[in-house]
C-alpha positions in Angstrom: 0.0 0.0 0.0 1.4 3.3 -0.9 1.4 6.1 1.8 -0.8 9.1 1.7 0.8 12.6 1.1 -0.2 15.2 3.0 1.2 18.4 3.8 1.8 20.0 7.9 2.2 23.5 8.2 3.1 24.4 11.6 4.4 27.9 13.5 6.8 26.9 16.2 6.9 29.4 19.2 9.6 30.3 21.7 13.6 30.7 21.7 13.9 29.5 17.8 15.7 32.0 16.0 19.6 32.3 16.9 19.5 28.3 17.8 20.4 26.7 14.5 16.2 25.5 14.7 16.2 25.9 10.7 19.2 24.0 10.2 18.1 21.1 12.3 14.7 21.1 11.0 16.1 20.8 7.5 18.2 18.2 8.7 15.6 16.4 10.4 13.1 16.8 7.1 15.8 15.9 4.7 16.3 12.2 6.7 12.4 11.3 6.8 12.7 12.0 2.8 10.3 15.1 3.3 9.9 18.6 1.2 9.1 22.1 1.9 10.8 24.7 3.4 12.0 26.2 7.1 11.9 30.2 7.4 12.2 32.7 10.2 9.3 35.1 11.1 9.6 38.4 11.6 7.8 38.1 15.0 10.7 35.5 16.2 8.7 33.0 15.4 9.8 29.6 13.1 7.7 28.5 10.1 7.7 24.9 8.8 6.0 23.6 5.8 6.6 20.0 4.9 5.2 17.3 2.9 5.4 14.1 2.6 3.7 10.5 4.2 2.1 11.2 7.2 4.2 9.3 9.5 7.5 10.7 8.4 5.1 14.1 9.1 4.6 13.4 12.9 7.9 12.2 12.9 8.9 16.2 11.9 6.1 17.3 14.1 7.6 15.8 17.2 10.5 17.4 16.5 9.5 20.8 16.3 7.4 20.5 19.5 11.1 19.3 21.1 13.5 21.5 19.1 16.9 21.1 19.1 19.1 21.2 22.4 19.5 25.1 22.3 16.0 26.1 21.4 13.1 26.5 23.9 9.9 25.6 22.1 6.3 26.8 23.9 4.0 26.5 21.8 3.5 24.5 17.9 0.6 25.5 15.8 -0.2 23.0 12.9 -2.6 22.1 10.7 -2.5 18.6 8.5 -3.7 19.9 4.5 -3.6 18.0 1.7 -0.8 18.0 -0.4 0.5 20.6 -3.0 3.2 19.0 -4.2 5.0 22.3 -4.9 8.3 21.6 -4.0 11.1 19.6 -4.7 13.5 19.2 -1.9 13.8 20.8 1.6 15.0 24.0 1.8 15.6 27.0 4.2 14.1 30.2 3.6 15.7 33.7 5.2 
């Protein structure tokens, strides 16, 4: 059986800029085989958009609400969308 696609955007809150959170996250999307991109916000806030099969999604998912050791996440807004299929690797944004 061939997995569903599906696409997660999330907003990840707290001390995530200055923390190398893009970096890992790209790192992090690039092993679970996902796309999209990781950008900074200007309110300090992280944006994640990722597609790919929905478990290697959670998978990303629970990383962002963990964060890597120097980041302090609070809070992770998502929403599970169907996919675009819009981009064709994982990239980060400025």
């Amino acid at each position: 059986m061939v997995a569903t696609t599906a696409r997660l955007q999330a907003t990840v809150r707290g001390i995530v800029q200055g923390v190398n959170f893009r970096f890992y996250t790209r790192q992090q999307a690039m092993a679970l085989r996902l796309t999209g991109r990781v950008a900074n916000r200007p309110d300090g806030n992280v944006e994640v958009v990722a597609e790919g099969p929905r478990a290697a999604l959670d998978q990303l998912l629970a990383f962002l609400q963990q964060g890597p050791s120097m980041a302090r996440v609070d809070d992770v807004q998502y929403d599970f969308l169907p996919a675009t299929r819009e981009f064709d690797e994982f990239q980060i944004d400025a």
